[in-house]
C-alpha positions in Angstrom: 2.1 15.1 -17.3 -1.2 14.9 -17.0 -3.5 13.7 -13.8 -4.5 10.3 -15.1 -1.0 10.0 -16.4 0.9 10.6 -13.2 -1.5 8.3 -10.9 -0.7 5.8 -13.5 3.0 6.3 -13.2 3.1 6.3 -9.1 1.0 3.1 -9.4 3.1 1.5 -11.6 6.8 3.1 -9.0 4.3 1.4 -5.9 4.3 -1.8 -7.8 7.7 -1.8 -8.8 9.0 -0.6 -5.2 6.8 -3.6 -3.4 8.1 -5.8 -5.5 11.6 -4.9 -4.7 10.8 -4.9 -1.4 9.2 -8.0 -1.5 12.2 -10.3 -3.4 15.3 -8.5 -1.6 14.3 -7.4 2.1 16.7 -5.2 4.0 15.3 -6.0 7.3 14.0 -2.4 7.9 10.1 -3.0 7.8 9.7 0.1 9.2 11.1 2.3 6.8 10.3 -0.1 3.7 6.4 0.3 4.8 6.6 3.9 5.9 7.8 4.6 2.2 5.2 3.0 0.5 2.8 4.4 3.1 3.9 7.9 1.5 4.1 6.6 -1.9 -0.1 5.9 -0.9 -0.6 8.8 0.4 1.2 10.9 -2.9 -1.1 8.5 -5.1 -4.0 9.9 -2.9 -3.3 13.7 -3.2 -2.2 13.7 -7.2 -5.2 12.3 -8.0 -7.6 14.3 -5.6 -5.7 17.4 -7.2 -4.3 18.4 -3.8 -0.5 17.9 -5.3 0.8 19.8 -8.3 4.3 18.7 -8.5 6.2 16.0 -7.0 9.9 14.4 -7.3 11.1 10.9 -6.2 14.8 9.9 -6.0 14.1 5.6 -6.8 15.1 4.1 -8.6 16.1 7.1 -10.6 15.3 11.1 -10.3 12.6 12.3 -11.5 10.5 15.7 -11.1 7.1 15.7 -12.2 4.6 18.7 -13.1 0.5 17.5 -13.0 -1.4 19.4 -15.4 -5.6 18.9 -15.4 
């Protein structure tokens, strides 16, 4: 996938989780904000080119490879 791509697509799994997070709260702030505090940070490094490759487990698996 390419760069632009795959910032779009963690933007767009950032959205979607914070809006999960936001309708159905499981009443662990912590770990709810410490995931989209790395979700961030992954948006950061893919599109600084400091991350090749990255996989998420939610909602579904998925392995991604970021080509320039």
């Amino acid at each position: 996938m390419g760069r632009g791509s795959a910032v779009t697509y963690l933007i767009a799994r950032r959205r979607a989780w914070f809006a999960t997070i936001t309708a159905t709260p499981s009443g662990n702030v912590e770990l709810e904000s410490r995931q989209l505090e790395l979700l961030e940070r992954l948006i950061l490094d893919v599109r600084a080119g400091r991350v090749r490759s990255f996989e998420l487990t939610q909602p579904k698996p998925v392995s991604v490879v970021v080509t320039d």
